[in-house]
C-alpha positions as CSV (number, residue, x, y, z in Angstrom):
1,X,56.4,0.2,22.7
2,X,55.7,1.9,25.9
3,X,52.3,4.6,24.3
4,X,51.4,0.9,22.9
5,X,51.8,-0.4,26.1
6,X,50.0,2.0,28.1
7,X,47.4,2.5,25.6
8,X,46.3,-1.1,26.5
9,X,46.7,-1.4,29.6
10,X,44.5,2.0,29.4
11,X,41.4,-0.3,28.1
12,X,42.2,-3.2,30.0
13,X,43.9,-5.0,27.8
14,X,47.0,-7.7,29.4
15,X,50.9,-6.8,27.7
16,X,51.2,-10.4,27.3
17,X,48.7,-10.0,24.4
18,X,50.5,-7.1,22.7
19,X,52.6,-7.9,19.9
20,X,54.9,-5.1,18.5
21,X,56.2,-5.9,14.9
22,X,60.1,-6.0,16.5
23,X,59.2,-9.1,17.9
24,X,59.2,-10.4,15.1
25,X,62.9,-12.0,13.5
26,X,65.0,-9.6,11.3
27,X,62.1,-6.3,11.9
28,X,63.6,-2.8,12.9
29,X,63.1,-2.0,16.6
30,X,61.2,0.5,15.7
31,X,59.0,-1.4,12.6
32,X,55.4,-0.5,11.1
33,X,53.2,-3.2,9.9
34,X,54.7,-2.0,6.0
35,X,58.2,-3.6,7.1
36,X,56.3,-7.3,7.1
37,X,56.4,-6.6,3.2
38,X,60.0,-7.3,1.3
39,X,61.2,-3.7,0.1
40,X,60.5,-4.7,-3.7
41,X,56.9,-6.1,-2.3
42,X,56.1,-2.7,-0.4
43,X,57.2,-0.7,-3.0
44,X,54.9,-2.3,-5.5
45,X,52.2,-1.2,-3.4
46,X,53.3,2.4,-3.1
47,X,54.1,2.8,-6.3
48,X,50.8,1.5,-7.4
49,X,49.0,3.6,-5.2
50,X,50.7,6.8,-6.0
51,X,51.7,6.1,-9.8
52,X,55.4,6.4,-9.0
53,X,58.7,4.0,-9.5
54,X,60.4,4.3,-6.7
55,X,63.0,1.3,-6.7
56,X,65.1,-0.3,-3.1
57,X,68.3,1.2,-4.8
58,X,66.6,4.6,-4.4
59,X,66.2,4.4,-0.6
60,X,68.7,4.7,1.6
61,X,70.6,1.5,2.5
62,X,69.6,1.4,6.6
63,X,67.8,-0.6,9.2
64,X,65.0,2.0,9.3
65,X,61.9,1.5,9.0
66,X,60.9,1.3,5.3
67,X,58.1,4.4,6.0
68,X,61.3,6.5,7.1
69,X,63.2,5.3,4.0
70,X,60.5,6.6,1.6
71,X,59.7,9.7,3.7
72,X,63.4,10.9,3.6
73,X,63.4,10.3,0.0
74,X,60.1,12.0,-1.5
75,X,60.9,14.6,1.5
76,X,57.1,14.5,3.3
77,X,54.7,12.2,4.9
78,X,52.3,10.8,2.7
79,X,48.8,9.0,3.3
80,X,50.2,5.4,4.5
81,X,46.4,3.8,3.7
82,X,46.7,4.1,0.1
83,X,49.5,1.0,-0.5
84,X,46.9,-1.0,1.4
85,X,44.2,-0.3,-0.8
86,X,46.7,-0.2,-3.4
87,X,46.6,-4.0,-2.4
88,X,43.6,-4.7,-2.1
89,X,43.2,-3.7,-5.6
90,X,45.8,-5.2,-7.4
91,X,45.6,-8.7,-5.0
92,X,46.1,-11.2,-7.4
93,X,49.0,-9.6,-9.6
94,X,50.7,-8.5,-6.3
95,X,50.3,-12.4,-4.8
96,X,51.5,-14.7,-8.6
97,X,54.6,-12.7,-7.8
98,X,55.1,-11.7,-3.6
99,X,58.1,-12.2,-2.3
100,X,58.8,-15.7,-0.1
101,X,60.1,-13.1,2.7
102,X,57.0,-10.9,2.6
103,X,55.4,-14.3,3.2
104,X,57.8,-15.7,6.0
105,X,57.5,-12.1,7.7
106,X,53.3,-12.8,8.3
107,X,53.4,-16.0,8.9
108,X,56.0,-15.3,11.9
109,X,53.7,-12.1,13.0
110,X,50.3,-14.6,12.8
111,X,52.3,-17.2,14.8
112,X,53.2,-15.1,17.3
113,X,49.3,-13.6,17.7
114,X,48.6,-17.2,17.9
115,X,50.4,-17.5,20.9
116,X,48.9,-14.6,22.9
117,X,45.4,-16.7,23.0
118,X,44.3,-18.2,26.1
């Protein structure tokens, strides 16, 4: 948190307004915004985007983050902006069947924005 951290305060931005995603219940300490999603829910969206089927019983069972999990598998970084658009694209199908935790996990992150407004 702390490059987040001085980043803002860098362009005068208060810490009290900074919310990291492991303040949120249940996230790793060391999260992305991708660990909001259930494992299933995110790896819809990356197989989607990169025409894969990756499953959670192929990642390794750990509290890293989910980026990490894939990473280690597939053995190299990969262009994390193309499960978003993966979303964006396949919105509807992807929300008649989200996961209730995918849900829970941004509603506790917009709550917690929420409170950082004066």
């Amino acid at each position: 948190m702390s490059r987040i951290t001085a980043a803002a305060k860098n362009n005068g931005v208060p810490e009290s307004s900074i919310i990291a995603i492991a303040d949120i219940p249940g996230m790793p300490s060391n999260g992305d915004v991708e660990d909001l999603f259930a494992v299933d829910d995110y790896l819809r969206l990356y197989n989607w985007a990169f025409g894969s089927s990756l499953a959670a019983s192929d990642l390794a069972s750990t509290d890293e983050p989910i980026l990490k999990r894939v990473i280690d598998l597939i053995g190299r970084d990969f262009d994390h902006a193309l499960p978003a658009h993966a979303l964006t694209e396949h919105r509807a199908e992807f929300f008649a069947n989200v996961d209730p935790k995918t849900v829970e996990n941004f509603a506790a992150l917009i709550a917690k924005l929420n409170t950082t407004l004066a």
